[in-house]
C-alpha positions in Angstrom: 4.2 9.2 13.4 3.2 6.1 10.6 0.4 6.1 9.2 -2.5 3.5 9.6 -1.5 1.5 6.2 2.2 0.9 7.8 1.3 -0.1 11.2 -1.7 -2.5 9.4 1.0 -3.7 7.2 3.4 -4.3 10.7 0.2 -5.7 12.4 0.0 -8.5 9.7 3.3 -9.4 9.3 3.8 -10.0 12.9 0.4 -12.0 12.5 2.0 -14.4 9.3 5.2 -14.8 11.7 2.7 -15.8 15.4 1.7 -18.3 12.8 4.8 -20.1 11.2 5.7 -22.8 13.2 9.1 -21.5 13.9 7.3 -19.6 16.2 5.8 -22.3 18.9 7.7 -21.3 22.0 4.6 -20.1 24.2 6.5 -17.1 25.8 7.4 -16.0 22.5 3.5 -16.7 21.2 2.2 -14.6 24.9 4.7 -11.6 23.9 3.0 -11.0 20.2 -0.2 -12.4 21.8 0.1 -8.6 23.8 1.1 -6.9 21.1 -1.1 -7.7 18.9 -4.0 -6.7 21.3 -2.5 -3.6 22.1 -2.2 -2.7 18.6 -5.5 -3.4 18.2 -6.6 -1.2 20.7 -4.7 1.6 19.0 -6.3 1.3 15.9 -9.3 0.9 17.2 -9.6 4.3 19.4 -8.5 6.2 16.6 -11.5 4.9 14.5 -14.1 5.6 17.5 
């Protein structure tokens, strides 16, 4: 299991690369658009 720090660390870079605008193709944005909320769910219900 990883620990908070690694996944936050994950969470952000996949946040910097959403961003760069090598990454503009909308299915591609929808995808990390997921798994970024998902993620965030996760790390929220273990803070609850």
């Amino acid at each position: 299991m990883r620990d908070e720090e690694e996944i936050r660390e994950q969470y952000e870079f996949l946040k910097e690369q959403l961003d760069s605008d090598e990454m503009n193709h909308e299915g591609v944005r929808e995808m990390f658009t997921y798994y970024k909320r998902a993620l965030g769910w996760t790390l929220e219900e273990e803070h609850i």
